[in-house]
C-alpha positions in Angstrom: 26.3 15.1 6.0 26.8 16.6 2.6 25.2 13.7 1.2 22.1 13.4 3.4 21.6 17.4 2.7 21.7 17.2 -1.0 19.7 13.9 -1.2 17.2 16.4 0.9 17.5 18.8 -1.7 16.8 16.8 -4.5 13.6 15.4 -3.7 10.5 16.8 -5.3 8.7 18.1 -2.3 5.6 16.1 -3.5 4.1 15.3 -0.3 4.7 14.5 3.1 7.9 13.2 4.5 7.5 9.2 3.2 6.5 7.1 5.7 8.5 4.0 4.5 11.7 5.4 4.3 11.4 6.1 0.6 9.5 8.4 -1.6 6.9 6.6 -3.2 6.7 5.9 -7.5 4.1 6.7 -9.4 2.2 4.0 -10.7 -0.5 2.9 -12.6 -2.9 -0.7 -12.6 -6.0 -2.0 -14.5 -8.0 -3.8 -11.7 -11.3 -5.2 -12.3 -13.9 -3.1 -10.7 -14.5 -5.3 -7.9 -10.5 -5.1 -6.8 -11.2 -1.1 -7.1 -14.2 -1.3 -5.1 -12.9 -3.2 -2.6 -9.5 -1.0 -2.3 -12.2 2.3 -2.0 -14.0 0.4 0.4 -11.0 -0.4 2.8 -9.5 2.6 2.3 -12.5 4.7 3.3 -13.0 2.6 6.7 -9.7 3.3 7.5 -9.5 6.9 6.3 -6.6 6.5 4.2 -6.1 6.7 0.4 -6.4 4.1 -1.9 -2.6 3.8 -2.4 -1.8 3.4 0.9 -4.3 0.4 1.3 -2.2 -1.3 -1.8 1.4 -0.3 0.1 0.0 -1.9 3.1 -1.2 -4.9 1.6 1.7 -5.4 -0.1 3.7 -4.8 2.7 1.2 -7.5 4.6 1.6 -10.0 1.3 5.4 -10.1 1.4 6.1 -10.1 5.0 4.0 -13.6 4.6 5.1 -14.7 0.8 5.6 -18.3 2.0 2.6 -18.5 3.4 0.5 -16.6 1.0 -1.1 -19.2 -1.5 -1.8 -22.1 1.4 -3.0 -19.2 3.6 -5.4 -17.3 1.1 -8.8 -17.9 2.9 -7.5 -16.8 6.2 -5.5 -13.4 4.5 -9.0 -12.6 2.6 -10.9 -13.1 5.8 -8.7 -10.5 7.8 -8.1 -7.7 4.9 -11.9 -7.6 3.8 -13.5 -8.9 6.6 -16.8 -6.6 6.1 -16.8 -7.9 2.2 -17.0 -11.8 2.4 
């Protein structure tokens, strides 16, 4: 209990409780500025933030990882279907 409690205490109180179990990294990328639009874009219809579009797509990408590259027209189809 002593652990849990000081783990508790030791976070940064930087947000909202994470939903993943983890507290999230801060983290930077250079995307070309069609990745970025498309990011804003998905993360607008969904009314979530931009990061949380890349967490769930990663999340998405690695849950399939043996699939991804033989599976890439179907993946792009169902993450941006508005965009194709």
């Amino acid at each position: 209990m002593d652990t849990l409690l000081n783990q508790q205490q030791s976070r940064k109180k930087t947000g909202p409780k994470p939903l993943y179990g983890e507290a999230k990294k801060m983290v930077s990328f250079r995307l070309s500025p069609r990745a970025l639009e498309i990011i804003r874009h998905v993360a607008t219809q969904k009314g979530v933030s931009q990061a949380e579009v890349i967490e769930q797509w990663a999340r998405l990408i690695g849950s399939n990882a043996d699939s991804l590259f033989t599976q890439k027209t179907e993946a792009v189809s169902e993450l941006v279907p508005s965009l194709n």
